[in-house]
N, C-alpha and C positions, 0 to 999 in steps of 0.2 A: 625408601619412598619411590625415587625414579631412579631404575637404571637400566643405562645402556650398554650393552655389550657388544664389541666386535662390530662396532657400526661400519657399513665405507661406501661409499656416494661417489659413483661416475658421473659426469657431469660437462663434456667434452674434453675439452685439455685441464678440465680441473678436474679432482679427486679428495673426499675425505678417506682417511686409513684407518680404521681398525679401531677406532675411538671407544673408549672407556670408559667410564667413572659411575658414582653415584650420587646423590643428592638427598639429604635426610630430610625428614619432614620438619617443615618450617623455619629446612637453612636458606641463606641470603647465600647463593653461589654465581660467584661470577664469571666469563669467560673472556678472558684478556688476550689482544690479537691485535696486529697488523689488520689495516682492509686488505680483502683478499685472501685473509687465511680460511677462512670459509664456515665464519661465526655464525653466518647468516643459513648459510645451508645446512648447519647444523640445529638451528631452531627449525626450517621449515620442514626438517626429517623428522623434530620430537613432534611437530603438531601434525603430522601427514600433510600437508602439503607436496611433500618430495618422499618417494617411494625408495627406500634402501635394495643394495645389490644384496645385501646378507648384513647379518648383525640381530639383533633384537633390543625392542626396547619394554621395560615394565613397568607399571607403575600402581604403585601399594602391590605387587608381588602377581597383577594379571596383563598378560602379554599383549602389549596393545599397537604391535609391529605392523600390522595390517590394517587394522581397523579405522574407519569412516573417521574423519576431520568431526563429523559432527558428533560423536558418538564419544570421542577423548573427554575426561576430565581434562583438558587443557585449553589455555587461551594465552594468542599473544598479540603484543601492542609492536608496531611496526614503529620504524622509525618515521616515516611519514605520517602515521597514524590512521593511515585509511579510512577516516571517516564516508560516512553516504553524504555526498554536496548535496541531494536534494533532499536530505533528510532532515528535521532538528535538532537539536543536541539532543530534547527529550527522546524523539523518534528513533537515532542511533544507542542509545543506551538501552532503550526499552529491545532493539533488535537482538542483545546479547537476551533474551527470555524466550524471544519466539519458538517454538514447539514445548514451552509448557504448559498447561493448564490450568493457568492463571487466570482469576477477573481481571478488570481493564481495574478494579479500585486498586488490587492487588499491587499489579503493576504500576500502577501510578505513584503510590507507597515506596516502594522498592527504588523505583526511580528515584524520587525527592529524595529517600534516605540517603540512595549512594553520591546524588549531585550534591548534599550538605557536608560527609566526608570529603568530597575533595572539593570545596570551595564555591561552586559553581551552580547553584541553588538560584541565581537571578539567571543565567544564563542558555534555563533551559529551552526557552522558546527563541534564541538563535540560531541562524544558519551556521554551519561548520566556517561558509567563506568570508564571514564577518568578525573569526576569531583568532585570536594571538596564538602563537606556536604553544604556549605555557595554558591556555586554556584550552586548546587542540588537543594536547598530552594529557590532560586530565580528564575531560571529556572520553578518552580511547582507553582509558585507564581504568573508567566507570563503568564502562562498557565491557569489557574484560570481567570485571569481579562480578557484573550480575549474571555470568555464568554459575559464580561459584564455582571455579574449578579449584580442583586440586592443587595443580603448580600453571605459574603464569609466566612466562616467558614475553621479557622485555629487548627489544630489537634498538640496541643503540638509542634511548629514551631522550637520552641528555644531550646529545652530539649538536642538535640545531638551535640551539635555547642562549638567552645572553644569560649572563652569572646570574644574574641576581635572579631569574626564574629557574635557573638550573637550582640553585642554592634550595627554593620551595619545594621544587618534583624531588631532590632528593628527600626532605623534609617527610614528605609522602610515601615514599618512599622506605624512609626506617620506620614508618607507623605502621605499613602493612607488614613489613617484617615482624614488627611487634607483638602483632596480633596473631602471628604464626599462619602467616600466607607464605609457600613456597615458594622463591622466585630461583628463576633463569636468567640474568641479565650482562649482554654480550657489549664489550665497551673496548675501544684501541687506547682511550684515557687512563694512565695509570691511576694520577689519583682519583679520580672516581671509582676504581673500582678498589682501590684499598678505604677508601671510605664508608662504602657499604657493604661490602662481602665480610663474609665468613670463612670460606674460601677462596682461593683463586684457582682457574686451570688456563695455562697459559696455551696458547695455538698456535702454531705454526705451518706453514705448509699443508694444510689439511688435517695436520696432527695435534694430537695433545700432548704436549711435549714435558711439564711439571704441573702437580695439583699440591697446592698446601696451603696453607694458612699467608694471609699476607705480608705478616713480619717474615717469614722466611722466605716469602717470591721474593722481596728486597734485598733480604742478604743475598 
C-alpha cells in the first residue's frame, strides 16, 4: 500500500539514511524511537512537507515523491494538533473538504457524522481555545478522516494527554484500525506502541534499525 524506498533527509546536523519499509493496507504500523531520532521528519517527508535528497516514496503502487501536499491521499494529526484558533471545531473539520464540490448540506452531514464517531457532536460550535487536549485530539483526528485519505499519519497523538484520555484516543484509535483505516503512528512510548501496532520499526539515529512484530521487538 505505502512504500518507501531509500529515503535520506539532510536536514543540518541532522540526517535520515536510507529508510525502508512497507506498510499493508489497513496495518496499524508504528514507529518506535527516542526524540530526536527523526520520527517526526519522517512523517513530514511522507505527506510532502519536507522535500527528500533521493529515495521514493508510493502509494497503492503510484509515485507520489514529488507531488503537491494537497494532492497526496494523505493526512497527518500533529502532536499539537494544529488546529485554526480562529476557527470552530465545525469550521476546522469542514476545512479538511475544502476543494471539493460539495453543498454546504453535504458538508454539514459529513461534519455531524464524523464529530458523532468521535464523540464530540455537542462540541461543534466551540472555539479550539476553550478545548481539553483529549477533545483538541479528536477534533484534529475528524479533521483528518474527512479527507478520506488513504493512510493517516499520527504525530506523537498520545504524548500530552493524562491516562485516562489517553486510554479513550487509544479506544479510537483500534476503531479506525478496525475499520481498515491505514495508520502511521510515531510514539518514544513503548507500551503504547505495543498496544496498538501490528508492527513495530524501531529508529534510531535517523535509521530504521529492526521492523517486526511486537512480541519479537521485546524479545
Amino acid at each position: 500500500m505505502l512504500e518507501v524506498k531509500g529515503l535520506s533527509v539532510t536536514l543540518g546536523d541532522f540526517s535520515l539514511n536510507d529508510i525502508s519499509f512497507e506498510v499493508a493496507s489497513g496495518e496499524y504500523f508504528v514507529l518506535l524511537g527516542a526524540s530526536g531520532t527523526g520520527k517526526t521528519v519522517l512523517l513530514e517527508t511522507l505527506t510532502g512537507i519536507i522535500t527528500p535528497d533521493r529515495g521514493s516514496i508510493l502509494l497503492e503502487g503510484a509515485d507520489i515523491t514529488w507531488e503537491r501536499i494537497q494532492r497526496r491521499k494523505i493526512a497527518i494529526v500533529f502532536q499539537d494538533q494544529a488546529l485554526f484558533p480562529h476557527m470552530t471545531v465545525r469550521e476546522n473539520i469542514a476545512y479538511g473538504l475544502s476543494g471539493r464540490r460539495m453543498q454546504r448540506k453535504q458538508v454539514n452531514e459529513k461534519v455531524a457524522r464524523l464529530a458523532d464517531s468521535m464523540g464530540i457532536l455537542s462540541l461543534l460550535d466551540r472555539m479550539p481555545g476553550s478545548l481539553s487536549g483529549g477533545e483538541g485530539q479528536r477534533v484534529a483526528l475528524a479533521r483528518a478522516l474527512a479527507r478520506e485519505p488513504q493512510c493517516i499519519l499520527l504525530d506523537e497523538p498520545l504524548s500530552s494527554l493524562d491516562s485516562n484520555t489517553r486510554n479513550r484516543i487509544r479506544a479510537i484509535l483500534r476503531r479506525l484500525h478496525r475499520e481498515g483505516i491505514t495508520v502511521i503512528h510515531v510514539t518514544h512510548d513503548y507500551e503504547e506502541a505495543v498496544s496498538l501496532a501490528e508492527r513495530i520499526g524501531v529508529m534510531e539515529n535517523g535509521s530504521i534499525v529492526q521492523i517486526d512484530s511486537p512480541d519479537k521487538i521485546l524479545h
